[in-house]
C-alpha positions as CSV (number, residue, x, y, z in Angstrom):
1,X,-4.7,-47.6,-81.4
2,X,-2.8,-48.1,-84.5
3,X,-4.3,-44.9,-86.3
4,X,-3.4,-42.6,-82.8
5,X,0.0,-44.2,-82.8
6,X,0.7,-43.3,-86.9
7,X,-0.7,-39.7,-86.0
8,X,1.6,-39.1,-83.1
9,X,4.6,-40.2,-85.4
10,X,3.7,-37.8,-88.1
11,X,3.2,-34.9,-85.6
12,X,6.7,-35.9,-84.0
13,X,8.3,-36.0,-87.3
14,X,6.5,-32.8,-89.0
15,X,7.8,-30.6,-85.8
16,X,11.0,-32.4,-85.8
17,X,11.5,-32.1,-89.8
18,X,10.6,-28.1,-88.9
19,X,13.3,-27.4,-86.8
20,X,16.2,-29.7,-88.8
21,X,19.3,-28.1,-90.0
22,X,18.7,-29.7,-93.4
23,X,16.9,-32.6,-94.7
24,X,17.4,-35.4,-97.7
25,X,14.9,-37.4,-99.0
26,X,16.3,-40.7,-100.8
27,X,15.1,-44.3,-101.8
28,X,16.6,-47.7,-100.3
29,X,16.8,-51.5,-101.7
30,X,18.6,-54.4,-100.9
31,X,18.4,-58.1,-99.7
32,X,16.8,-59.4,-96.2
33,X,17.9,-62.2,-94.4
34,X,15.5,-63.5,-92.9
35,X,13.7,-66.2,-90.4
36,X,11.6,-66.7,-87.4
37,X,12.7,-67.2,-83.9
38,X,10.1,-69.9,-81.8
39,X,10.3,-71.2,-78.5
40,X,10.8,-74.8,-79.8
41,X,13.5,-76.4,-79.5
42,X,15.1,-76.7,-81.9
43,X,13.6,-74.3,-84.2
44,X,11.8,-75.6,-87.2
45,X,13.2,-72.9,-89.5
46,X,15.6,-71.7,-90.9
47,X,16.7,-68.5,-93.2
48,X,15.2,-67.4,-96.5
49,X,16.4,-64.5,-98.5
50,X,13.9,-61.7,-99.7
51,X,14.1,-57.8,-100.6
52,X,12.9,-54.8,-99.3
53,X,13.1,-51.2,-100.9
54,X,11.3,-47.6,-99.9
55,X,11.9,-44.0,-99.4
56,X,13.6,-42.4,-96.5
57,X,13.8,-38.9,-94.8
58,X,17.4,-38.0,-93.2
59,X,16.9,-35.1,-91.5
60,X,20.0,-33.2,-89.9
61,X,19.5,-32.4,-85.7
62,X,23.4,-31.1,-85.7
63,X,26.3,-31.8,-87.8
64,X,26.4,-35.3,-85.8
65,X,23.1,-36.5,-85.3
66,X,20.3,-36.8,-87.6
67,X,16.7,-38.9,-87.6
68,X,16.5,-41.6,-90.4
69,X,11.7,-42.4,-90.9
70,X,11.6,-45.0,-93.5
71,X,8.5,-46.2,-95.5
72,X,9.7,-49.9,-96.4
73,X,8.3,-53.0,-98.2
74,X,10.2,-56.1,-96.4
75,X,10.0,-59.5,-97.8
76,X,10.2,-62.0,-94.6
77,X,9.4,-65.3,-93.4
78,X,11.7,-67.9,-93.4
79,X,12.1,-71.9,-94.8
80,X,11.3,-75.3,-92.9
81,X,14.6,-76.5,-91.5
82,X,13.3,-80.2,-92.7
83,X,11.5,-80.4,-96.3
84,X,10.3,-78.4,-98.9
85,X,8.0,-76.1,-97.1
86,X,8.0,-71.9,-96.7
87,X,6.3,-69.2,-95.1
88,X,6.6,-65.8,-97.2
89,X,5.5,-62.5,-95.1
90,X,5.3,-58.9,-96.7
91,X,5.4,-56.0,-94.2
92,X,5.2,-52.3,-94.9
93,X,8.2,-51.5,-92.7
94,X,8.3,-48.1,-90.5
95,X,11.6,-47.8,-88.9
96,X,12.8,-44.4,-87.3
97,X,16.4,-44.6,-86.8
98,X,18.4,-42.0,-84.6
99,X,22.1,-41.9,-86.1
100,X,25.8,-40.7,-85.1
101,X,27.5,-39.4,-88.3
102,X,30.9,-40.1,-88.5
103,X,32.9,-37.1,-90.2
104,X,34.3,-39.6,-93.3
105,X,30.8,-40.9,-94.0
106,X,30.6,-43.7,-91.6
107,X,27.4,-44.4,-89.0
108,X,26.0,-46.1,-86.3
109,X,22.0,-46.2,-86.3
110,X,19.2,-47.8,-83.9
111,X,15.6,-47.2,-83.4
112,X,12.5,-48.6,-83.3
113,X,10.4,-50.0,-85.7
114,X,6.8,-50.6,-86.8
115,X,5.2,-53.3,-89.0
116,X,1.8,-53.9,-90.6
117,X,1.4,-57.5,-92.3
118,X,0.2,-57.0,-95.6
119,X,0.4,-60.8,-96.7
120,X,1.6,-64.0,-95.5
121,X,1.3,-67.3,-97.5
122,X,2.9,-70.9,-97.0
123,X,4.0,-73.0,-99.6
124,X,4.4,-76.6,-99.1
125,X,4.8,-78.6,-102.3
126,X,3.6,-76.6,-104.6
127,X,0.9,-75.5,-102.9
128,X,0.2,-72.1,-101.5
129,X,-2.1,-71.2,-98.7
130,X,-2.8,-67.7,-97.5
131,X,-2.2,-67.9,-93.8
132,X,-2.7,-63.7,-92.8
133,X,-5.5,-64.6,-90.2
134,X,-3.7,-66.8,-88.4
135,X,-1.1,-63.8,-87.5
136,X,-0.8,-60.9,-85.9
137,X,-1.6,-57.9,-88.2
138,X,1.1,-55.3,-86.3
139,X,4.8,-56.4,-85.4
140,X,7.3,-54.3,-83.5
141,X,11.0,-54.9,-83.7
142,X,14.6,-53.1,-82.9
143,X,17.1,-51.7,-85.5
144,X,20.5,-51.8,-84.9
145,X,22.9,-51.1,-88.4
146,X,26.3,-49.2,-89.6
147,X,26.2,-47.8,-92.9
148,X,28.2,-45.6,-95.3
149,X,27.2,-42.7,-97.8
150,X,29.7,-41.0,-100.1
151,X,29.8,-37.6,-101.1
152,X,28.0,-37.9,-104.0
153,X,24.9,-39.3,-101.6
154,X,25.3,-43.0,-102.4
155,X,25.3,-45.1,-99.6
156,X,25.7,-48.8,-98.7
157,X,24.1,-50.0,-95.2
158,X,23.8,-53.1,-93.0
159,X,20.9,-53.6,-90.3
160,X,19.7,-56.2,-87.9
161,X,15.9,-56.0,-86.9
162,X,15.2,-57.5,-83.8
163,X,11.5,-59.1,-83.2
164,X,10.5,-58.1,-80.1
165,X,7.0,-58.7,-80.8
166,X,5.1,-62.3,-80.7
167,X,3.3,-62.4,-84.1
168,X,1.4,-65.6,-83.8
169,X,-2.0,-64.4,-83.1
170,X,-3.3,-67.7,-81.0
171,X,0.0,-68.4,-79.4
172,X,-0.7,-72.3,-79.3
173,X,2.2,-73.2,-80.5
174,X,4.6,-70.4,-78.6
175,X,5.3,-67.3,-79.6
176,X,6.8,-66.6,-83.0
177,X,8.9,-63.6,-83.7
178,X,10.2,-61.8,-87.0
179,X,14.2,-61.7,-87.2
180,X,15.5,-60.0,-90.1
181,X,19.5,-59.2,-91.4
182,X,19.2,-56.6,-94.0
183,X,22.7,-55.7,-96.7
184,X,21.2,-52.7,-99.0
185,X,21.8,-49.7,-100.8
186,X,20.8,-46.0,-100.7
187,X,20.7,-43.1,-102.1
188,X,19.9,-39.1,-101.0
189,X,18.9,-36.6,-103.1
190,X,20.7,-33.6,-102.5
């Protein structure tokens, strides 16, 4: 499912790169924001801080709209709201953004967005325990972001990613989804 899913995205995105106006390949990094959204009440954690970085395609539709595939590394998880414990994720991030271009460099961005769990590790007291069983391998969220890019291609951008998928593969203890606030920087090569 996962490998017919990557296909059809690469299909979509070769014919779509094939008919662009123009497109700009650039590179991304920044800070995440991050934590995990439970049914319990109240939740048992709260945010962590982490980074992601990765290579991006902005290809042109018209002088107004363009599509935005990323390829991104995304350091997630979040703290315990009560002691010294963590849970760290890494995802490989696949977000494809449609985007209004405002004409002084401004833009509003949403789209969906694809993650495959490369690693996930708690830490309680000094110990670390590698917990990538125990979740789901493939999470699915929403972007919503502004950003900005000068003339000169240098860009700053903001993006919230939405969990919409439940990542905790028994679900005995409620679902459990990825909520992310990302502040970054970027940069397209002209």
């Amino acid at each position: 499912m996962k490998t017919k899913l990557m296909a059809a995205i690469a299909i979509c995105f070769f014919a779509i790169t094939a008919t662009a106006q123009k497109t700009e390949i650039g590179f991304k990094a920044g800070a995440n924001f991050a934590t995990l959204n439970t049914e319990a009440s109240p939740n048992p954690y709260k945010m962590k801080t982490g980074i992601h970085a990765g290579l991006l395609a902005h290809i042109h539709l018209t002088d107004k709209f363009a599509l935005q595939p990323e390829v991104v590394y995304s350091g997630q998880g979040a703290k315990a709201d009560s002691g010294p414990g963590e849970i760290n994720l890494g995802y490989l991030n696949v977000p494809i953004l449609g985007q209004y271009m405002f004409a002084n460099g401004f833009r509003l961005e949403t789209g969906p967005q694809a993650g495959i769990l490369l690693s996930a590790k708690t830490k309680y007291n000094g110990v670390t325990e590698d917990v990538k069983d125990e979740l789901k391998g493939f999470d699915f969220a929403w972007a919503f972001g502004l950003g900005y890019k000068s003339p000169m291609g240098l860009g700053v951008d903001a993006r919230y990613n939405l969990g919409l998928s439940d990542i905790n593969k028994d679900n005995t203890g409620g679902s459990v989804k990825n909520n992310v606030f990302q502040v970054g920087l970027f940069y397209q090569l002209k």
